[in-house]
C-alpha positions in Angstrom: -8.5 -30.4 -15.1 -7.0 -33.4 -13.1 -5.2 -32.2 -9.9 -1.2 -32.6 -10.7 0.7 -33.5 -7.5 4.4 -33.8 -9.3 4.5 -30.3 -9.8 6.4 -28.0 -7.1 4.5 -25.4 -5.3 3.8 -22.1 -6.8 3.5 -19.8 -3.2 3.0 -16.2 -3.5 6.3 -15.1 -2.2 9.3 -17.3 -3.9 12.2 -15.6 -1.8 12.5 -12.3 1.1 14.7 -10.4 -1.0 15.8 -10.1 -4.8 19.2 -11.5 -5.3 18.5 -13.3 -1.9 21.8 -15.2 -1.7 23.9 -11.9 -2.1 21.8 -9.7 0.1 21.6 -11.8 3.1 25.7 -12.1 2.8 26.0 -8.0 2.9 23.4 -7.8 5.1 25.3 -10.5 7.9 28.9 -8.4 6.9 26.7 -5.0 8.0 25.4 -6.2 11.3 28.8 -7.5 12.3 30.7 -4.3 11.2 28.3 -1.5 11.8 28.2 0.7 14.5 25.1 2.0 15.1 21.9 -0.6 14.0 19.5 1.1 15.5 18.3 4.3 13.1 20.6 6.3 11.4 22.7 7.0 8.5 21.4 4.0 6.5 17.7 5.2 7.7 18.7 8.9 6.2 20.2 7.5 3.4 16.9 5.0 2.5 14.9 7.7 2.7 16.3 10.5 0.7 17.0 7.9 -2.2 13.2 5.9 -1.9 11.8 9.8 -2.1 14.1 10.6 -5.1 13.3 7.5 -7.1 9.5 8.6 -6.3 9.5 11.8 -7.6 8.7 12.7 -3.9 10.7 16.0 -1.8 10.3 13.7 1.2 10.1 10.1 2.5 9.9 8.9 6.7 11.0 5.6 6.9 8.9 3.5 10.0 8.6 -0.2 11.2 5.8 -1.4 8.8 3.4 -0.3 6.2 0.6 -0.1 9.0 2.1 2.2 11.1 2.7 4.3 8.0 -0.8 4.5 7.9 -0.9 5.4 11.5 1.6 7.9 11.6 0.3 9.8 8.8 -3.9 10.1 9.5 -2.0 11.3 13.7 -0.5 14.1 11.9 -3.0 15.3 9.6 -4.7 15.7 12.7 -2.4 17.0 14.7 -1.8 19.3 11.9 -5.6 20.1 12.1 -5.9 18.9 8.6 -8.1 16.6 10.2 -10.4 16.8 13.3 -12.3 14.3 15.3 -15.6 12.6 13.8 -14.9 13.9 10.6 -15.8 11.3 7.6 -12.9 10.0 5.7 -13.7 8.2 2.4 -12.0 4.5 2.3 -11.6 2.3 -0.5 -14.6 -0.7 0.2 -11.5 -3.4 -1.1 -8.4 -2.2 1.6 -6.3 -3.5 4.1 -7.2 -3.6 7.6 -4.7 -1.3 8.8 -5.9 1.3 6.3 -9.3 1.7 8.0 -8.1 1.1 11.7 -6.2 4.1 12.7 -9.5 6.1 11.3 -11.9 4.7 14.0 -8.7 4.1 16.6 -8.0 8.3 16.5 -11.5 9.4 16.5 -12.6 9.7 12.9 -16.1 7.7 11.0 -14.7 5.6 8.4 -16.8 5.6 5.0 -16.6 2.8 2.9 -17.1 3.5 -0.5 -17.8 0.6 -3.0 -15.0 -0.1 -6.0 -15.5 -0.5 -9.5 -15.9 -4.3 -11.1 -13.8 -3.0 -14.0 -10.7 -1.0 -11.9 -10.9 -2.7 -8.3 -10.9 0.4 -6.9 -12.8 3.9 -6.2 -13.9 5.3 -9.8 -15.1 9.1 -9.8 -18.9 8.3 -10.3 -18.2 5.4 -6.6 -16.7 8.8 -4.9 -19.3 11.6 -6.0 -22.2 9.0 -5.1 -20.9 8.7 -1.7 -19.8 12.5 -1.4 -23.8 13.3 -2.4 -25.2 11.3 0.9 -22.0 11.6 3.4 -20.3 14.9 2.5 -16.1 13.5 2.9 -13.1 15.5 4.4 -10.6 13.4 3.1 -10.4 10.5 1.1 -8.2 7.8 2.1 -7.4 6.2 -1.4 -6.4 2.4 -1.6 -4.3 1.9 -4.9 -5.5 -2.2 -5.4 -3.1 -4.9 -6.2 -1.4 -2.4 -8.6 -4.4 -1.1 -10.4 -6.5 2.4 -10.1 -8.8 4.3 -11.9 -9.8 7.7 -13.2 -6.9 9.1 -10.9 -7.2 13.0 -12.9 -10.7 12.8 -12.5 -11.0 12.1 -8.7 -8.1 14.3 -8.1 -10.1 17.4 -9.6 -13.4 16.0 -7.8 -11.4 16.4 -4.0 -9.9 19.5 -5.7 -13.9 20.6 -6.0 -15.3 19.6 -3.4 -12.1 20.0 -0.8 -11.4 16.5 0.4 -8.3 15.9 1.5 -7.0 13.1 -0.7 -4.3 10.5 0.6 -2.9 7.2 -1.1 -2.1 3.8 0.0 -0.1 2.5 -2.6 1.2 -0.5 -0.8 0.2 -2.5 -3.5 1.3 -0.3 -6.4 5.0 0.6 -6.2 6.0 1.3 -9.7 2.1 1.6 -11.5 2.6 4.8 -13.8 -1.0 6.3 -15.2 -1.2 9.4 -17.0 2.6 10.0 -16.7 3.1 10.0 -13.2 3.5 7.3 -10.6 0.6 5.8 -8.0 1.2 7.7 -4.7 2.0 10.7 -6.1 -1.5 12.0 -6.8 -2.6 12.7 -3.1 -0.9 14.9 0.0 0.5 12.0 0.9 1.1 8.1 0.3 2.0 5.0 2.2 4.5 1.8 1.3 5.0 -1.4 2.9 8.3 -3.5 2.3 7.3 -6.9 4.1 8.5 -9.5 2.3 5.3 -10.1 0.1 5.5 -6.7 -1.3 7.3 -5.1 -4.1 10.4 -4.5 -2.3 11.3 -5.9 0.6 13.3 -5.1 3.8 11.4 -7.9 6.1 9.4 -5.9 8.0 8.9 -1.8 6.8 7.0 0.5 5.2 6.9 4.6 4.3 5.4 7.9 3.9 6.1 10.3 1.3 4.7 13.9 0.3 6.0 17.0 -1.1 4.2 19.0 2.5 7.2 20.4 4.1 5.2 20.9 6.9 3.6 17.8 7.1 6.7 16.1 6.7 8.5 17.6 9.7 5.3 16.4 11.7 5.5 13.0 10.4 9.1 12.7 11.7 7.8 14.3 15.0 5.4 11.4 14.8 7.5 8.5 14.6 9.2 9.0 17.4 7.7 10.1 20.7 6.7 13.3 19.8 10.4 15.0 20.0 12.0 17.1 18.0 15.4 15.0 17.8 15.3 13.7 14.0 14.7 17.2 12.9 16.9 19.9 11.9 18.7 22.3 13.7 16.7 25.1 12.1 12.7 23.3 12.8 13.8 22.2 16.2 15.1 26.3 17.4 11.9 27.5 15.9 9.8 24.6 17.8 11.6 25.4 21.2 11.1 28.9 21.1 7.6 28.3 20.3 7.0 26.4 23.3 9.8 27.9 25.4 11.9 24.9 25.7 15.1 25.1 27.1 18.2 23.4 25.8 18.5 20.9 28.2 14.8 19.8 28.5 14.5 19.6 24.6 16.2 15.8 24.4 12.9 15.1 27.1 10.1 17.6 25.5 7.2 15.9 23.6 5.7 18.6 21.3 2.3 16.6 20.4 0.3 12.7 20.6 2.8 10.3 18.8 4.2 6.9 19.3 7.5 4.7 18.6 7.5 3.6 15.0 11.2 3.7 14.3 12.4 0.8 12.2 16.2 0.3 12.4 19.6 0.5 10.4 19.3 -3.0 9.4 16.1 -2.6 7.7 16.7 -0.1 5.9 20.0 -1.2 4.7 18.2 -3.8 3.3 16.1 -1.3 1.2 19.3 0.6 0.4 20.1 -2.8 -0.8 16.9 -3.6 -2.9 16.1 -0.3 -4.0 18.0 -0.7 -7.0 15.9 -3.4 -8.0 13.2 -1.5 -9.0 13.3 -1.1 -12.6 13.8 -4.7 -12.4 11.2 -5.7 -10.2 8.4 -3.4 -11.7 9.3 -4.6 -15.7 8.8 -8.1 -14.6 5.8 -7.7 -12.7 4.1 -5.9 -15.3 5.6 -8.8 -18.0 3.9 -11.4 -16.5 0.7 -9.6 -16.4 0.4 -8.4 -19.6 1.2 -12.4 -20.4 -1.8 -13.6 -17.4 -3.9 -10.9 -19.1 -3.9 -12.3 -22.9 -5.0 -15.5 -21.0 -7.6 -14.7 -18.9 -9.6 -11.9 -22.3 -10.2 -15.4 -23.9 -11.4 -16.6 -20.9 -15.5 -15.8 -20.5 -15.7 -16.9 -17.9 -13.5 -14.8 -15.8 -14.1 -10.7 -15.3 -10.9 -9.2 -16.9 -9.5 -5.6 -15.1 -9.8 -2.5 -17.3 -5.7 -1.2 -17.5 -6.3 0.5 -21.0 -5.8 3.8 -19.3 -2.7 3.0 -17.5 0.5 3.3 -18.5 2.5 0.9 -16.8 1.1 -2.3 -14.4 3.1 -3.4 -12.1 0.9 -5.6 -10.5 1.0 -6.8 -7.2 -0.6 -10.1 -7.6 -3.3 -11.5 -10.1 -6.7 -11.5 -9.5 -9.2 -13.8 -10.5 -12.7 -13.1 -10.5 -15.3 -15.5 -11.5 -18.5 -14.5 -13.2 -20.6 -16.1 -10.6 -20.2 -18.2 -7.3 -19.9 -22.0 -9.4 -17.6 -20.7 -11.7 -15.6 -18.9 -8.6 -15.6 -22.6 -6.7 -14.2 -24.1 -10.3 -11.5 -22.4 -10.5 -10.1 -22.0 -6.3 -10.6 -25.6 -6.9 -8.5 -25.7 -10.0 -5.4 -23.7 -8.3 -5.4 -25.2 -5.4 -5.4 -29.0 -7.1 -2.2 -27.5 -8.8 -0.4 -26.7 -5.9 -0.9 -22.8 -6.7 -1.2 -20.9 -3.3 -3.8 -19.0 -3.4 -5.8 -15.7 -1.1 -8.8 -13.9 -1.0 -8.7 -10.2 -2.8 -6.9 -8.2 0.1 -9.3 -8.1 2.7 -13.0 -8.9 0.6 -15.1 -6.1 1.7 -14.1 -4.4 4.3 -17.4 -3.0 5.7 -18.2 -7.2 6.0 -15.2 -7.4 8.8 -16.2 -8.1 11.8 -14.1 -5.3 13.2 -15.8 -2.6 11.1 -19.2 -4.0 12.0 -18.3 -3.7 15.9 -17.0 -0.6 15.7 -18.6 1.6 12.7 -22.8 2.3 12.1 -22.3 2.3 8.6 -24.0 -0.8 6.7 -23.1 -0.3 3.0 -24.5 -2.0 0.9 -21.2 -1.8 -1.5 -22.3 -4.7 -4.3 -19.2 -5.0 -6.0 -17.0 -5.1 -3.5 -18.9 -8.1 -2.1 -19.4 -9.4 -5.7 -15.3 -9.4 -6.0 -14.9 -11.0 -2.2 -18.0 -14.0 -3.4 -16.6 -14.6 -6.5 -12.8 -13.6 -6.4 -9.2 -14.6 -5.4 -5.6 -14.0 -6.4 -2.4 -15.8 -7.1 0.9 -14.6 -7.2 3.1 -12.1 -9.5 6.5 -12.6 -8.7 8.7 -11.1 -10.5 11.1 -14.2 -9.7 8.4 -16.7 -11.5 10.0 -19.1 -14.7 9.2 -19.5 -17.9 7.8 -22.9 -16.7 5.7 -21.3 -13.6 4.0 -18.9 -16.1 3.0 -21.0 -18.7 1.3 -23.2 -16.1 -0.7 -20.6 -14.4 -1.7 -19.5 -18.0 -2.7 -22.8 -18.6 -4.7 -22.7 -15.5 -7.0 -19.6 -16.9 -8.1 -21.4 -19.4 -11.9 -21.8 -19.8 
């Protein structure tokens, strides 16, 4: 295939918000006629509604998806859910972020290696790595949309008492067996930068049904105090530790940090969130369209979705069958103006942070297999008719 240079750029992200034109106008009229933008009422509001539409009891709204990450593995250990140099299962293709605040707060990260035909952590992965490093939790990545036997490993960390907990950054909207990604664990993460599903610029979130856990994670986000929470937690919490009145707006209750994201931000969520049907029946449109393409392609190694309900894919992955193939078709996409990245963050154990700062050496084949031989490209739910059909043309044999 000749490279086509008249053709307009296909990038990953096409605009920061949906309906850009009319959110940036409210969100300019909110700044100049709001009160308050640091967080508040819109933060409260963005929070109660994200956690309804869910299926969550509560949702903490912070500055990004990473520090939703890192607000949530400090209070499982605060919490004692958690202690120091206990092994915590991670998902071999993940983010960065996801494995960081692991070895930052003390804990051995585990890498375990993903399934060719899921992209993620399959129940026979999880048992082979529970067998030689016994887990206490299992920090799940939910990649680019996709999972695997979800009931399965669910009733394996049920077993075998690991503390399962989702990132479903990737995965807003993915429904299998009936119920949505990020509600199968204690507790899930969401980013809203502007690649994700929904966007507020720079934001993500943590949700569970834990009232207890909840309260901490709000404890968490902000210094430690007890000012976000209500009137009812913070008495019991100052008679506890004997906290008078007038100290409490200055009393730090346990190890936290400043993660607050502000009025503005999540206005824009309030904004977006009722996108959502919208955003998840396009993505998953356009890759039920880039997945009739690619089966009758033999090249290419197809993901296995039969068991899922709904997709709603993050963005489209393309792996090759072997390394020539892989080199054809980066080639191919990038000739044709088609932006282009590796798959997340290859395998992570093959970072050079996680080599510095981990002893673990997995050998984790597929994951490496997927980073040699795989990339993706984007699914926008803001793509035309004219954008698809010529990425479908590009997964042609």
């Amino acid at each position: 295939m000749k490279k086509d240079t008249s053709q307009k750029p296909i990038g990953l992200v096409k605009s920061t918000f949906i309906s850009e034109a009319d959110t940036r106008r409210k969100l300019a009229q909110f700044v100049r006629s709001a009160p308050i933008l640091s967080m508040g009422e819109q933060t409260s509001l963005f929070e109660t509604s994200f956690a309804k539409k869910q299926g969550r009891d509560h949702a903490v709204f912070v500055n990004s998806g990473s520090s939703a990450n890192l607000i949530l593995v400090q209070a499982l250990l605060n919490l004692g859910k958690l202690k120091q140099n206990d092994h915590v299962g991670i998902s071999s293709i993940t983010w960065a972020t996801n494995v960081m605040p692991i070895i930052q707060l003390g804990l051995i990260p585990v890498a375990i290696d993903t399934s060719l035909q899921t992209l993620n952590v399959s129940p026979s992965t999880l048992a082979k790595q529970h067998a030689t490093t016994p887990l206490k939790a299992l920090f799940l990545t939910n990649a680019l949309g996709f999972c695997d036997n979800m009931n399965e490993i669910v009733r394996f960390c049920k077993k075998n008492k690991i503390l399962l907990i989702e990132d479903n950054c990737e995965s807003l909207g993915s429904v299998v067996n009936g119920k949505l990604l990020g509600n199968f664990g204690l507790a899930s993460t969401f980013s809203f930068f502007v690649a994700h599903h929904l966007s507020t610029i720079e934001g993500g979130m943590v949700v569970t049904d834990d009232d207890t856990l909840h309260q901490e994670l709000v404890k968490v986000r902000a210094h430690g105090w007890d000012r976000n929470l209500s009137s009812r937690s913070q008495k019991k919490l100052r008679k506890i530790h004997h906290v008078d009145p007038f100290f409490a707006k200055y009393s730090f209750y346990d190890l936290a940090y400043n993660v607050r994201s502000t009025d503005i931000h999540a206005y824009l969520g309030n904004i977006q969130l009722p996108y959502w049907d919208t955003i998840v029946t396009n993505r998953a449109k356009n890759f039920s369209q880039f997945e009739i393409a690619m089966r009758k392609n033999p090249e290419l190694i197809v993901p296995e979705v039969g068991h899922m309900d709904i997709v709603s894919n993050f963005a489209m992955p393309i792996i090759a069958k072997d390394v020539k193939l892989f080199t054809k078709y980066r080639k191919r996409f990038q000739d044709n103006m088609v932006e282009i990245r590796p798959i997340i963050a290859g395998n992570i154990a093959d970072q050079p942070f996680y080599k510095k700062y981990s002893s673990q050496s997995p050998e984790n084949s597929n994951a490496r297999f997927i980073h040699e031989r795989g990339f993706y490209f984007t699914n926008s739910p803001e793509l035309t008719v004219s954008e698809k059909s010529r990425l479908v043309s590009l997964l042609q044999p």
